[in-house]
C-alpha beads as a LAMMPS data file, in Angstrom:
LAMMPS data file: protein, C-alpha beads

110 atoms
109 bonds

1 atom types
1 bond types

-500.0 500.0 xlo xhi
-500.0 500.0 ylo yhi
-500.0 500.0 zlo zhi

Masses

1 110.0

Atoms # bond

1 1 1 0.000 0.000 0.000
2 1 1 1.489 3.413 -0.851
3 1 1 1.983 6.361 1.645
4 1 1 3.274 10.005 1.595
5 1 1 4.139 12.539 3.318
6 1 1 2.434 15.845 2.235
7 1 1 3.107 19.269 3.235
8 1 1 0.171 21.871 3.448
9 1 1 -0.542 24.939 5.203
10 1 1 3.408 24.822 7.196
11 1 1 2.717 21.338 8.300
12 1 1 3.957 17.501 7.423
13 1 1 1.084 14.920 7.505
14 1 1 1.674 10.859 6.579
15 1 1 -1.139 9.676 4.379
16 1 1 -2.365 6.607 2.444
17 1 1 -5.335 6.210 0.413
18 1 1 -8.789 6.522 2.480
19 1 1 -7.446 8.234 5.347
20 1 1 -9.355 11.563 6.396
21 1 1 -7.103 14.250 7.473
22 1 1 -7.590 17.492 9.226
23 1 1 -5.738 20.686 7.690
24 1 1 -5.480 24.433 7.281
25 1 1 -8.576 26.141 6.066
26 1 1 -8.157 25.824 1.915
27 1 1 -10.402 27.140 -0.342
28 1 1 -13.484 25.406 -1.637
29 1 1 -16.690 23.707 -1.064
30 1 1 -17.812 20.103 0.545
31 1 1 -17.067 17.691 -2.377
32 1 1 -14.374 19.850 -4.520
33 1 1 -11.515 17.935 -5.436
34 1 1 -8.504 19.104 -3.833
35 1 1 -5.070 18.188 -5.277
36 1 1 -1.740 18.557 -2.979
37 1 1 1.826 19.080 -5.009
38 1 1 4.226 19.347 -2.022
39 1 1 5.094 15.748 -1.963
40 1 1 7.831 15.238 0.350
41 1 1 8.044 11.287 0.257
42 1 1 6.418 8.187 -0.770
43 1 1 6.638 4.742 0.275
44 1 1 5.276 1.754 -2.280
45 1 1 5.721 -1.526 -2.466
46 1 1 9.222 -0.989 -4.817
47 1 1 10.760 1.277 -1.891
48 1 1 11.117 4.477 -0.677
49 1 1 11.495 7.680 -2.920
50 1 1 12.418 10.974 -0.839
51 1 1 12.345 14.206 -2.362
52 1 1 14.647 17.120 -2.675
53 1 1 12.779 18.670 -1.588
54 1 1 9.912 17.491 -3.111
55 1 1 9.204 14.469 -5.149
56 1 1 9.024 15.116 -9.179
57 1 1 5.987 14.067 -10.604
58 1 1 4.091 12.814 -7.347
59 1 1 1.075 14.111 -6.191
60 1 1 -2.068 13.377 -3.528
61 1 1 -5.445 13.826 -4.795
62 1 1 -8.527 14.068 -2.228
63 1 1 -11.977 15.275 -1.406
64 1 1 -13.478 17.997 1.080
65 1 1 -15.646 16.963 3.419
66 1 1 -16.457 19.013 6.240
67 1 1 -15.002 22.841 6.298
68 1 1 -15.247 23.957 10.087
69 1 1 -13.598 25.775 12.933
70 1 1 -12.387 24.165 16.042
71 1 1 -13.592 24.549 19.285
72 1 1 -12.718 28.139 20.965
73 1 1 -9.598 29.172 22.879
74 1 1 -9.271 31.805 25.251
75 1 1 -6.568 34.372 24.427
76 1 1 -5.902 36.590 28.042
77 1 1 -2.865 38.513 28.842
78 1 1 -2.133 39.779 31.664
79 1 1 0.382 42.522 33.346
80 1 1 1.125 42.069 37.220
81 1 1 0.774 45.122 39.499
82 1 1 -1.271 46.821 36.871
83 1 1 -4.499 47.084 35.355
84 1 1 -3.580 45.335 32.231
85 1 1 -5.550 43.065 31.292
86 1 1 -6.933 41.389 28.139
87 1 1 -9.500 38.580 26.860
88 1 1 -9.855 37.401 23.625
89 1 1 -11.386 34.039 21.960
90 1 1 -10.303 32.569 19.066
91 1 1 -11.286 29.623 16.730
92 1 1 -9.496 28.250 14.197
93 1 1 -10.511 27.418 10.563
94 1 1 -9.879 23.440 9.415
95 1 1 -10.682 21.506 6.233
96 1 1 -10.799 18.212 7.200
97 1 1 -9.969 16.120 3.450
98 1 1 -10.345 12.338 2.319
99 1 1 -7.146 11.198 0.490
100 1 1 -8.807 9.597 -2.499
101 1 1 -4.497 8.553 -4.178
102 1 1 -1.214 8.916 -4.365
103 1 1 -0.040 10.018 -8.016
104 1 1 3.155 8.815 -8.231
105 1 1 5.165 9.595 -11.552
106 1 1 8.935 8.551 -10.223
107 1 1 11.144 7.884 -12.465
108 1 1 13.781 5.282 -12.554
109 1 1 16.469 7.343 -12.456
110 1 1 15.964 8.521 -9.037

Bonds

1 1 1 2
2 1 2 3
3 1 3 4
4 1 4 5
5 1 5 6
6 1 6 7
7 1 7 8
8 1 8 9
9 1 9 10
10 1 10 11
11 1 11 12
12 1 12 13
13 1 13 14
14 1 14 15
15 1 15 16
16 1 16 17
17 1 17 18
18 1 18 19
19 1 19 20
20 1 20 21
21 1 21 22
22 1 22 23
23 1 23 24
24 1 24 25
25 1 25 26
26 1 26 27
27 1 27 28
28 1 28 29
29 1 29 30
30 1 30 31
31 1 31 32
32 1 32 33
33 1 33 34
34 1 34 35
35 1 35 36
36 1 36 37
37 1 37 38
38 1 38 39
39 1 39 40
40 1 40 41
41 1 41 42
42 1 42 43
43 1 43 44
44 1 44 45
45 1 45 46
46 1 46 47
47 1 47 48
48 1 48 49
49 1 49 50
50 1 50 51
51 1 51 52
52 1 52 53
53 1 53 54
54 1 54 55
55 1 55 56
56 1 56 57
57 1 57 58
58 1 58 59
59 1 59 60
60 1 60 61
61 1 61 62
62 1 62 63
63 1 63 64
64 1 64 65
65 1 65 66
66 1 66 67
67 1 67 68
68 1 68 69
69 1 69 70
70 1 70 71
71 1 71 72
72 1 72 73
73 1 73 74
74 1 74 75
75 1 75 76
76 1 76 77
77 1 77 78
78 1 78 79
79 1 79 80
80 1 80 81
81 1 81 82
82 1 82 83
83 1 83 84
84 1 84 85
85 1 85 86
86 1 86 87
87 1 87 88
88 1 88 89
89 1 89 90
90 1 90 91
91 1 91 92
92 1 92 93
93 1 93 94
94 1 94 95
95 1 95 96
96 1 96 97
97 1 97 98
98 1 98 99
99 1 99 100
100 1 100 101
101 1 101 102
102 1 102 103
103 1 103 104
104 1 104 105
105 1 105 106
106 1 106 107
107 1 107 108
108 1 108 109
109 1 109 110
């Protein structure tokens, strides 16, 4: 079975085919197809390829499912001695996407 290792939105996520991941808000509506170029790795049944940086040819096609934000976090700074103070709340954007497969174009040459 094949597996990456993507990069979106600053971070690294490990991914096979079926697996429902939870990213950075991107762009689009529930059931766009969402295609991811920064392929970092893959694994198959031949070996491992690693990129430099990133793998030529290789890519990670998926679907959106849900587009959401996470649960809120409270924000509050604070100065001793003073009357600083400060609360905010804050709630983060997420796509969570269903890898649908792994592209992968290698060539033999490395």
């Amino acid at each position: 079975m094949e597996e990456a290792i993507i990069k979106t939105g600053g971070h690294q996520y490990r991914v096979k085919a079926g697996d429902v991941i939870k990213v950075q808000k991107l762009d689009g509506k529930v059931g766009d197809k969402v295609k991811f170029d920064d392929v970092l790795m893959i694994k198959t049944d031949d070996g491992i390829t690693v990129g430099t940086p990133k793998v030529d040819g290789a890519a990670v096609e998926g679907s959106i499912v849900e587009q959401g934000r996470e649960k809120k976090i409270v924000v509050f700074f604070y100065r001793n001695k003073t009357r600083n103070r400060k609360k905010n709340g804050h709630r983060q954007p997420f796509t969570k996407v269903k890898i649908e497969r792994i592209l992968s174009e290698v060539s033999e040459n490395g």
